[in-house]
VEXDREN-2710 file (C-alpha; in Angstrom, 1 decimal):
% VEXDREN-2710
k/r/px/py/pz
1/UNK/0.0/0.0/0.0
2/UNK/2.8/2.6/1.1
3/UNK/5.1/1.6/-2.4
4/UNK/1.8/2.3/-4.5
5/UNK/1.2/5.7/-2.6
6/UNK/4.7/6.3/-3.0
7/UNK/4.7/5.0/-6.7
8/UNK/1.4/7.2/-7.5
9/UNK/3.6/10.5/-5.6
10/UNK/6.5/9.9/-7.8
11/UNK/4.5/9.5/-10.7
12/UNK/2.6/12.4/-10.1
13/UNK/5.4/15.0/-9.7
14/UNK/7.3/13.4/-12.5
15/UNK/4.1/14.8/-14.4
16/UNK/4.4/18.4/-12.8
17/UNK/8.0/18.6/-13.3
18/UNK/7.1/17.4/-16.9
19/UNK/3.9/20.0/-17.2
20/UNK/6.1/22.7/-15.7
21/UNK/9.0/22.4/-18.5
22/UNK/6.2/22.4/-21.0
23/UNK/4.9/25.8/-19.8
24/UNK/8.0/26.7/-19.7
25/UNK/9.0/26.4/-22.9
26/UNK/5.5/27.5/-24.0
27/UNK/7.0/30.9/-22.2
28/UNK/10.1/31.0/-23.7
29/UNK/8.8/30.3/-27.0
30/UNK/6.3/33.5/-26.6
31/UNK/8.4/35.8/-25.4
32/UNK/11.4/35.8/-27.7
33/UNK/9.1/35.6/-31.1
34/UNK/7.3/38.3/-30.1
35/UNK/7.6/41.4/-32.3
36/UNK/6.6/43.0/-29.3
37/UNK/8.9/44.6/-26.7
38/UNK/8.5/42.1/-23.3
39/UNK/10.6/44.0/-20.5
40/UNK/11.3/43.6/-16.8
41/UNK/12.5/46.7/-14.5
42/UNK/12.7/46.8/-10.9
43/UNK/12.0/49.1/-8.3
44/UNK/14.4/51.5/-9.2
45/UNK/13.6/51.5/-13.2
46/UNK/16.8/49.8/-14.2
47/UNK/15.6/47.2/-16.4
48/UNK/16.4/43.5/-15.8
49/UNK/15.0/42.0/-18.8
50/UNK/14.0/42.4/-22.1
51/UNK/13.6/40.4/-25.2
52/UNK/15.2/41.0/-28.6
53/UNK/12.3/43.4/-30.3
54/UNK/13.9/45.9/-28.2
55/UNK/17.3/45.8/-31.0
56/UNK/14.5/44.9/-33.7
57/UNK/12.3/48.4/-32.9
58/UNK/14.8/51.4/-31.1
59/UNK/18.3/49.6/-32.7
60/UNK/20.1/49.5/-29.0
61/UNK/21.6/46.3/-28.3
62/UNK/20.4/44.5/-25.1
63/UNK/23.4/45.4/-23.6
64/UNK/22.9/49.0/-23.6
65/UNK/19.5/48.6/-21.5
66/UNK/19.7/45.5/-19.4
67/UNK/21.3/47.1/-16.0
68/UNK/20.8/50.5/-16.7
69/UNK/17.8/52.9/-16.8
70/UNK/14.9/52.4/-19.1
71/UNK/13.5/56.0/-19.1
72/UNK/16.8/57.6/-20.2
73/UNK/15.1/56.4/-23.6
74/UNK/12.0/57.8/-23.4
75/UNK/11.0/61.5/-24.4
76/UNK/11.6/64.6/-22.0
77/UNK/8.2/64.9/-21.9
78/UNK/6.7/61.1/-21.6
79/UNK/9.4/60.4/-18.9
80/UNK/7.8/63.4/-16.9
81/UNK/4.7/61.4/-17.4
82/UNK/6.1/58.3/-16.5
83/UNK/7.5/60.0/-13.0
84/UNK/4.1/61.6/-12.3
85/UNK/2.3/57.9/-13.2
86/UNK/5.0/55.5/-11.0
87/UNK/4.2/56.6/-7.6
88/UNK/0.3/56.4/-8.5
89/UNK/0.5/52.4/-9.7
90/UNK/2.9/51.6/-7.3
91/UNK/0.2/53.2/-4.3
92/UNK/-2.8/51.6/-6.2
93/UNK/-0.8/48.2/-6.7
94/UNK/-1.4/48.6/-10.4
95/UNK/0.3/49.2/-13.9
96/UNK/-1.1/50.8/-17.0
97/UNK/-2.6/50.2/-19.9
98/UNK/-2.0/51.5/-23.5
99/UNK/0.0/54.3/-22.5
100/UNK/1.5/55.5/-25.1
101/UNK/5.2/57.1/-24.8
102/UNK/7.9/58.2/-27.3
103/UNK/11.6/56.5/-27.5
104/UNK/14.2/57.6/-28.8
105/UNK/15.8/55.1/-31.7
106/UNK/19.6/54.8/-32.1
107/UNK/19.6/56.1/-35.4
108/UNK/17.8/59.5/-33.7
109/UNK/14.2/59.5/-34.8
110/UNK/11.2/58.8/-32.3
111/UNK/9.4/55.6/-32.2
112/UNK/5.8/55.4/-30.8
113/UNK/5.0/52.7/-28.5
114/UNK/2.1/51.8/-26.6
115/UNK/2.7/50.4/-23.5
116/UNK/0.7/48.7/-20.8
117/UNK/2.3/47.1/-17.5
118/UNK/1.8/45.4/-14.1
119/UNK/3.3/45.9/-11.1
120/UNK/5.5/42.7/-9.4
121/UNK/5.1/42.8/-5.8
122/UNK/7.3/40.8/-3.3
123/UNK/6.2/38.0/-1.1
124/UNK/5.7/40.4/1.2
125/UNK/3.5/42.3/-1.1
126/UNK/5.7/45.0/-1.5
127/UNK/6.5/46.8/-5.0
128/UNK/9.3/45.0/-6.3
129/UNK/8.9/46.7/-9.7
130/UNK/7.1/46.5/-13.4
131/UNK/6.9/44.3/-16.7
132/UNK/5.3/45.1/-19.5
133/UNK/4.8/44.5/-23.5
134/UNK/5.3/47.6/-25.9
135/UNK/3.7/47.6/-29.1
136/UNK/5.2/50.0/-32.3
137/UNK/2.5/51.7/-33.1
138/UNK/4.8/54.1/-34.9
139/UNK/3.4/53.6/-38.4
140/UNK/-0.1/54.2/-37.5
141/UNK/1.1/57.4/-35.7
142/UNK/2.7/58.7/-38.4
143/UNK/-0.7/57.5/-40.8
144/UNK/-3.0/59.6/-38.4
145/UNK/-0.7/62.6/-38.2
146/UNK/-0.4/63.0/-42.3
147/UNK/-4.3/62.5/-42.3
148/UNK/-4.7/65.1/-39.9
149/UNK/-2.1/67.5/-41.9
150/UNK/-4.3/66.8/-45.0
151/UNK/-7.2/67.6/-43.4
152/UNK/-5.6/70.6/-42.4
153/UNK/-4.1/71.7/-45.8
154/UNK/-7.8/70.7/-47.6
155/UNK/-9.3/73.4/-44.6
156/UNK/-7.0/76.2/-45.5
157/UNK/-7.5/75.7/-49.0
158/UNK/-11.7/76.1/-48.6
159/UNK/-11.1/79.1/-46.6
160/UNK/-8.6/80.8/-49.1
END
């Protein structure tokens, strides 16, 4: 009776540890052919992981970012944002949602993305920091700005 208990045990976490590589992988798999950016920072905004769409959209090798500050490529303005929306998520144990900040690419211009977050909490349920996905939404930025400069010329031209 005990060696089938024990056999049924073994047998049993042989499947979880089997289940828990699978989800694993499932994970791994996800994250790094996602187009997009899947990042980690911790309490103090230094980022501790990222996948590769970060090279693919801004340029930056992973190097550049992992250990070091994440806002030091945003926009002047959006980190402002950013500094005012921290202390707020961190006191309502929340992230953010489609929030959409500017950031800077290596070759100079501005990318668009929109980003949405959660915050990681410790086991004592204390922030311990965010992760989040960031979409380029660059293109359709750039699509709705020309429309609205069209828009804008077609006015002017009526009024003249």
């Amino acid at each position: 009776m005990i060696l089938s208990k024990l056999i049924s045990l073994f047998s049993s976490e042989k499947n979880s540890e089997k289940a828990l590589v699978i989800s694993e992988k499932r994970y791994h798999d996800f994250i790094t052919s996602s187009r997009d950016w899947i990042w980690e920072c911790d309490k103090t905004g230094i980022a501790i992981y990222s996948n590769k769409a970060f090279t693919d959209i801004l340029g930056y090798p992973l190097s550049e970012l992992i250990g070091n500050s994440c806002i030091q490529y945003m926009h002047e303005d959006d980190q402002a944002d950013i500094n005012e929306l921290i202390p707020e998520c961190i006191a309502s144990k929340t992230g953010w949602h489609n929030k959409l900040i500017r950031w800077k690419s290596k070759q100079g211009g501005w990318h668009y993305l929109e980003s949405s977050s959660v915050i990681i909490l410790d086991d004592n349920g204390n922030f311990a920091g965010f992760r989040g996905v960031d979409r380029d939404v660059t293109s359709r930025i750039r699509a709705e700005q020309a429309h609205r400069e069209s828009l804008k010329t077609l006015n002017n031209a009526f009024d003249a």
